[in-house]
BABAVEX-316927 format. One record per residue (C-alpha): residue number from 1; residue in one letter; x, y, z negated. Coordinates in Angstrom, 1 decimal. Layout:
N
{site NUM "A" {X Y Z}};
...
end
This chain:
117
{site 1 "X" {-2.2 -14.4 9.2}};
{site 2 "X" {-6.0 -15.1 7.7}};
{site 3 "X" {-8.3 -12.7 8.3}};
{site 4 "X" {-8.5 -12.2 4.1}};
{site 5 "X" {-4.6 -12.2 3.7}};
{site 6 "X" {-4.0 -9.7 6.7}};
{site 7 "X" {-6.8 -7.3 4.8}};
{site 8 "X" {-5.3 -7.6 1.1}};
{site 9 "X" {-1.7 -7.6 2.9}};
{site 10 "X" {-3.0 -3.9 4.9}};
{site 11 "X" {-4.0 -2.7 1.4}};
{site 12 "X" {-0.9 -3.4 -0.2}};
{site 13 "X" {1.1 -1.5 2.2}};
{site 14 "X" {-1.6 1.6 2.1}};
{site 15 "X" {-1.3 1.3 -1.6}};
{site 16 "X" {2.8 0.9 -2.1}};
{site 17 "X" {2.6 4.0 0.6}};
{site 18 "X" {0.3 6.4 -1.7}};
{site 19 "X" {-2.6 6.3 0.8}};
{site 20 "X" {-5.3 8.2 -0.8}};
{site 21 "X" {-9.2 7.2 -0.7}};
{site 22 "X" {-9.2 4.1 0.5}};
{site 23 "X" {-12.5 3.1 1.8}};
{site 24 "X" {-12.8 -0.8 3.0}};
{site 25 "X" {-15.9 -1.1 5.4}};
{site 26 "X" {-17.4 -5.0 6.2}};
{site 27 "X" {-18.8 -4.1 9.3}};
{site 28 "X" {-19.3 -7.8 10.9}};
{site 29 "X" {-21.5 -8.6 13.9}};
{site 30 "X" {-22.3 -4.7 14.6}};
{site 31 "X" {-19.2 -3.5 16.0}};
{site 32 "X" {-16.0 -5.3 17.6}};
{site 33 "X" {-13.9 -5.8 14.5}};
{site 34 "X" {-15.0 -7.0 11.3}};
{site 35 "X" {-13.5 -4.7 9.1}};
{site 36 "X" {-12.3 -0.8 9.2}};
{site 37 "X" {-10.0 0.6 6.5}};
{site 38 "X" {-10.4 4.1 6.3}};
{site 39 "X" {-7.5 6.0 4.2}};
{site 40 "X" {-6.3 9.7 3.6}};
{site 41 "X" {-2.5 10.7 3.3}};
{site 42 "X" {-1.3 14.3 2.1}};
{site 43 "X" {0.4 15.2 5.4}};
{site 44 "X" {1.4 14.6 9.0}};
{site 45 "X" {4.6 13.5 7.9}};
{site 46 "X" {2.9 11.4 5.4}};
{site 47 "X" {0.2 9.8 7.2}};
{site 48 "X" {3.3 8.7 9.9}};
{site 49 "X" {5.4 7.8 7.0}};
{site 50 "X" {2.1 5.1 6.3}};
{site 51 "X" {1.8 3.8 10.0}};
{site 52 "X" {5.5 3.4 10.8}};
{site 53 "X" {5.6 0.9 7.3}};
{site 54 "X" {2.6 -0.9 8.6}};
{site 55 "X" {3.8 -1.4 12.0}};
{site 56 "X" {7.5 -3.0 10.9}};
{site 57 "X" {5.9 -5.2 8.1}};
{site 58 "X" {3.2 -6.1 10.9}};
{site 59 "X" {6.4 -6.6 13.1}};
{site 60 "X" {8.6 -8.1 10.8}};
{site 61 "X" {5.7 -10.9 9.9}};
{site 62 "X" {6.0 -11.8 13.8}};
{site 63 "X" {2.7 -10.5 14.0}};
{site 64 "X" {1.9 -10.0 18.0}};
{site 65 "X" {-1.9 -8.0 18.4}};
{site 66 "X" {-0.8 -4.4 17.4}};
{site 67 "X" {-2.3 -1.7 18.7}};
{site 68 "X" {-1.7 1.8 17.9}};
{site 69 "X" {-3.0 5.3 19.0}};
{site 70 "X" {-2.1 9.1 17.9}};
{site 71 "X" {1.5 7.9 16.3}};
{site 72 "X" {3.1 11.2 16.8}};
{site 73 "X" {4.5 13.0 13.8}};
{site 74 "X" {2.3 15.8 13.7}};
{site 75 "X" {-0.8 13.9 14.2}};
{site 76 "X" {-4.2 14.5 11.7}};
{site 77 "X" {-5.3 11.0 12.6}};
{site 78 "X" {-3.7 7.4 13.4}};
{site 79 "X" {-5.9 4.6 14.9}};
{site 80 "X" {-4.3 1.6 14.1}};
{site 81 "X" {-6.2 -2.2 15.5}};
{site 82 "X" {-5.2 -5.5 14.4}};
{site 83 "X" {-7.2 -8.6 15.3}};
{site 84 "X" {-10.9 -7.7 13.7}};
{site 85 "X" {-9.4 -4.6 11.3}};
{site 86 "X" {-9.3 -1.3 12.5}};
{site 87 "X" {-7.4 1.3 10.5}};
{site 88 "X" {-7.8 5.0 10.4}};
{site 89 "X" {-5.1 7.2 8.2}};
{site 90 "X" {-6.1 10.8 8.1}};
{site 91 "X" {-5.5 13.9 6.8}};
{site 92 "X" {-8.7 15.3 4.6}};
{site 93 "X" {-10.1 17.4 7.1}};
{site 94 "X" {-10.0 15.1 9.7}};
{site 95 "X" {-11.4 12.8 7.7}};
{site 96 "X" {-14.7 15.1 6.4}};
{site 97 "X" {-14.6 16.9 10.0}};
{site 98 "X" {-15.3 13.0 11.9}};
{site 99 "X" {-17.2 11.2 8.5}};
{site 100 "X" {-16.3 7.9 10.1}};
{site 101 "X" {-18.3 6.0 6.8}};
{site 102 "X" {-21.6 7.9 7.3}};
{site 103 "X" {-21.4 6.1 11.3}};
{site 104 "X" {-25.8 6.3 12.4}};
{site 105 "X" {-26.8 2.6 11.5}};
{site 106 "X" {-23.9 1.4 9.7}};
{site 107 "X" {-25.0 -0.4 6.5}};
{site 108 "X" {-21.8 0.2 4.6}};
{site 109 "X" {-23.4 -1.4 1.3}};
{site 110 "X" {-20.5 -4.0 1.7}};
{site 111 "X" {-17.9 -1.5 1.3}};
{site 112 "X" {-15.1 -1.0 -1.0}};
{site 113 "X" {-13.8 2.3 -2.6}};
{site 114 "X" {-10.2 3.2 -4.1}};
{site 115 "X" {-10.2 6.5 -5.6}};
{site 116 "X" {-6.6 8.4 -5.7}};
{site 117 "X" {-5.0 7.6 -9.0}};
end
């Protein structure tokens, strides 16, 4: 997949999945991926529910560069790295406790924002 597609395709699933606050960073050229998607789910269960459906649609899509840390069902944070996107589904207060958007230097100016409906 495009870079572009594989992004909007990683929304879609966050979104069909009722990820909450989901925060798109552009980070080219200062870190090694180009992009981090940064989303919040309700629960443990919730936030697995999220990074099991993105790893079988990644699967299922033949997809081969998945990596995938903290997938344990009662995890507060799953690290999820495809090619140059790096997503991060958390619960709230590991979200506010690690404030991975407010990173020293980052210029997030490029960066998009979905509130919760």
């Amino acid at each position: 997949m495009k870079q572009k597609k594989l992004l909007q395709f990683l929304i879609k699933i966050l979104d069909a999945f009722k990820a909450d606050h989901i925060q798109i960073l552009n980070i080219k050229n200062f870190f090694m991926t180009d992009y981090i998607i940064i989303s919040e789910g309700t629960s443990s269960k919730h936030i697995y529910a999220i990074g099991e459906n993105i790893k079988y649609k990644i699967k299922y899509f033949n997809y081969q560069g998945l990596c995938i840390e903290g997938f344990t069902k009662n995890t507060d944070w799953i690290l999820i790295h495809i090619e140059y996107i790096t997503i991060h589904i958390m619960l709230k207060k590991a979200r506010e406790y690690y404030n991975l958007s407010n990173i020293k230097g980052l210029d997030i100016t490029n960066s998009f924002f979905k509130k919760k409906k």
